[in-house]
C-alpha positions as CSV (number, residue, x, y, z in Angstrom):
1,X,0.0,0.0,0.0
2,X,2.9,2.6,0.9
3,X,4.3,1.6,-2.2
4,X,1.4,2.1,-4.3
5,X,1.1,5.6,-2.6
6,X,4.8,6.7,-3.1
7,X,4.3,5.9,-7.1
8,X,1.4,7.8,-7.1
9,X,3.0,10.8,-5.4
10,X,5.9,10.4,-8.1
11,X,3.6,10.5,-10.7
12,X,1.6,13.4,-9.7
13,X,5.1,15.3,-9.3
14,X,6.2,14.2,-12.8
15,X,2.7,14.8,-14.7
16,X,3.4,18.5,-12.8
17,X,7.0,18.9,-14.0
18,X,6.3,17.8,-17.8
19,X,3.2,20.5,-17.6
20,X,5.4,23.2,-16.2
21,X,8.1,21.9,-19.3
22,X,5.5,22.5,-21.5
23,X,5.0,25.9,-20.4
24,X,8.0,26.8,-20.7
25,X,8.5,26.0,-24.4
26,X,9.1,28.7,-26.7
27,X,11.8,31.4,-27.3
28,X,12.7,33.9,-25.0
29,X,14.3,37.5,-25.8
30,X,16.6,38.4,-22.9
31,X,15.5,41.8,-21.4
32,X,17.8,42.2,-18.7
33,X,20.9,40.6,-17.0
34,X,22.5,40.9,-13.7
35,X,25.9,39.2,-12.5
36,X,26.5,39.7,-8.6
37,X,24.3,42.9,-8.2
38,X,25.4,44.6,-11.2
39,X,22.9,45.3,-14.0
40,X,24.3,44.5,-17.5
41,X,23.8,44.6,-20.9
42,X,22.2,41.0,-21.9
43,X,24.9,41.5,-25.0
44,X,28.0,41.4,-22.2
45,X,26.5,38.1,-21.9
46,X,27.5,36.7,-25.0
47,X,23.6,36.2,-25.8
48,X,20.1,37.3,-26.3
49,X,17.8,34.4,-26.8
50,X,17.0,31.4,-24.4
51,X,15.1,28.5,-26.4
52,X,13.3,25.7,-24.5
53,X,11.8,23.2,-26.2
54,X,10.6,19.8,-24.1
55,X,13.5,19.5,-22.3
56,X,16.2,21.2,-24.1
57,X,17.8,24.9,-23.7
58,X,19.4,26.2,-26.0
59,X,21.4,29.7,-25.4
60,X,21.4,31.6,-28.4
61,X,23.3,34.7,-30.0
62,X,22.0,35.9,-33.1
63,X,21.2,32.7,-35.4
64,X,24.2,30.5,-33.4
65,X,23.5,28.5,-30.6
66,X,26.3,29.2,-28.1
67,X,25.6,26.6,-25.3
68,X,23.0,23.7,-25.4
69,X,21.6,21.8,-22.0
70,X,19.3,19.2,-21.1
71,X,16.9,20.4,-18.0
72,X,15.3,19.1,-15.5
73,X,12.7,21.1,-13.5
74,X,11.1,21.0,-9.7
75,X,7.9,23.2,-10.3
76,X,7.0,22.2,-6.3
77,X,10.2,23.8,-5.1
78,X,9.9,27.4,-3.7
79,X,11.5,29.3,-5.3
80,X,11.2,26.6,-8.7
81,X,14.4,24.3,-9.3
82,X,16.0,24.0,-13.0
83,X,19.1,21.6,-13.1
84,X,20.8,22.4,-16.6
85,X,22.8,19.4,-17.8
86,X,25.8,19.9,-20.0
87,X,26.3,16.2,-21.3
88,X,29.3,17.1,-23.3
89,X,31.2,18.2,-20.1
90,X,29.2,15.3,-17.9
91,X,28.2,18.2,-15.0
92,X,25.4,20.4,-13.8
93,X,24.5,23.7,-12.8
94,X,21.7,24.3,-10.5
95,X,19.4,27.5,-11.2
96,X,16.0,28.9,-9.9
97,X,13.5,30.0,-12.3
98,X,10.1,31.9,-12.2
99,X,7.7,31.8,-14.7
100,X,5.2,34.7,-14.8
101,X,2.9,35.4,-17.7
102,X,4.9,36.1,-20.2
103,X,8.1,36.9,-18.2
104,X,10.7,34.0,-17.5
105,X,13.6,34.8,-14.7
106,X,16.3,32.3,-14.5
107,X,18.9,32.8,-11.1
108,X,22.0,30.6,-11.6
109,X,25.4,30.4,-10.4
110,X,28.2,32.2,-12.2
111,X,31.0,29.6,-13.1
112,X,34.4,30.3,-12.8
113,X,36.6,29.7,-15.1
114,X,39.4,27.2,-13.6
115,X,38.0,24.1,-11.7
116,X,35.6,24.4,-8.7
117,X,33.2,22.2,-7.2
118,X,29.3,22.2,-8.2
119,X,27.9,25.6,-6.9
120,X,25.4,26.2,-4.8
121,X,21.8,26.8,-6.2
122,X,20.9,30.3,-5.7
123,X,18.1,30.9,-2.5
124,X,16.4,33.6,-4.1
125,X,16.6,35.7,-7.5
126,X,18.9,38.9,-5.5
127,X,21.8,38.6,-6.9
128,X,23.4,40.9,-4.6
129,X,26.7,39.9,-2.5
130,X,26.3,36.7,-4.4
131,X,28.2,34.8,-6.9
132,X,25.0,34.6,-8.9
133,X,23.6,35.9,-12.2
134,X,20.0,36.4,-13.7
135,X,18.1,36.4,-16.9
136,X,14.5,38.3,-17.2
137,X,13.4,37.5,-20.7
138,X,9.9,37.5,-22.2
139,X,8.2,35.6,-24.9
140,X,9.1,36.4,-28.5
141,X,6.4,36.9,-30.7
């Protein structure tokens, strides 16, 4: 019976995750960027599109895709959880994301560029006094 129940449970959180996934979909025009407090230009970035589509991102500059990751999202979570998966470099980067209307905010670590152990995943979407970075982009028309 407990068994029964925890499969259940699983399933509900899954059937939740793949409709938050399909929410998601779409492309996304970066309107703003911060990196530890700082606003930015989203070109400083190195780009100005965020695609999703089922469980793909793709990171986008102009017509070339500059980074590509599998995803993985906790819609339950508060604030929501997005694991990006790089399978080329076999790691992951945990991020926050909020999904409003037509606004998506994604909170992730900022990676350094020499070897470091898998960051933290951000607490909330302030980047301030922390090693984090964030996204706001709306839906493309």
């Amino acid at each position: 019976m407990l068994l029964s129940v925890a499969f259940l449970v699983i399933g509900q959180a899954g059937d939740a995750s793949k409709k938050e996934l399909k929410q998601l979909e779409g492309t996304w025009k970066i309107l703003t960027a911060e990196q530890m407090g700082k606003k930015m230009e989203p070109k400083i970035l190195g780009i100005d599109q965020v695609i999703i589509k089922g469980d793909r991102m793709t990171l986008r500059s102009g017509d070339k895709d500059v980074a590509e990751y599998r995803i993985a999202i906790d819609p339950a979570k508060k604030p929501k959880e997005m694991d990006w998966y790089n399978e080329k470099a076999k790691a992951s980067l945990p991020a926050i994301y909020a999904l409003e209307s037509a606004e998506l905010r994604l909170c992730f670590p900022m990676l350094k560029t020499t070897a470091m152990k898998r960051p933290d995943r951000p607490k909330s979407f302030d980047t301030k006094d922390s090693p984090n970075g964030l996204i706001v982009a709306e839906r493309a028309k």
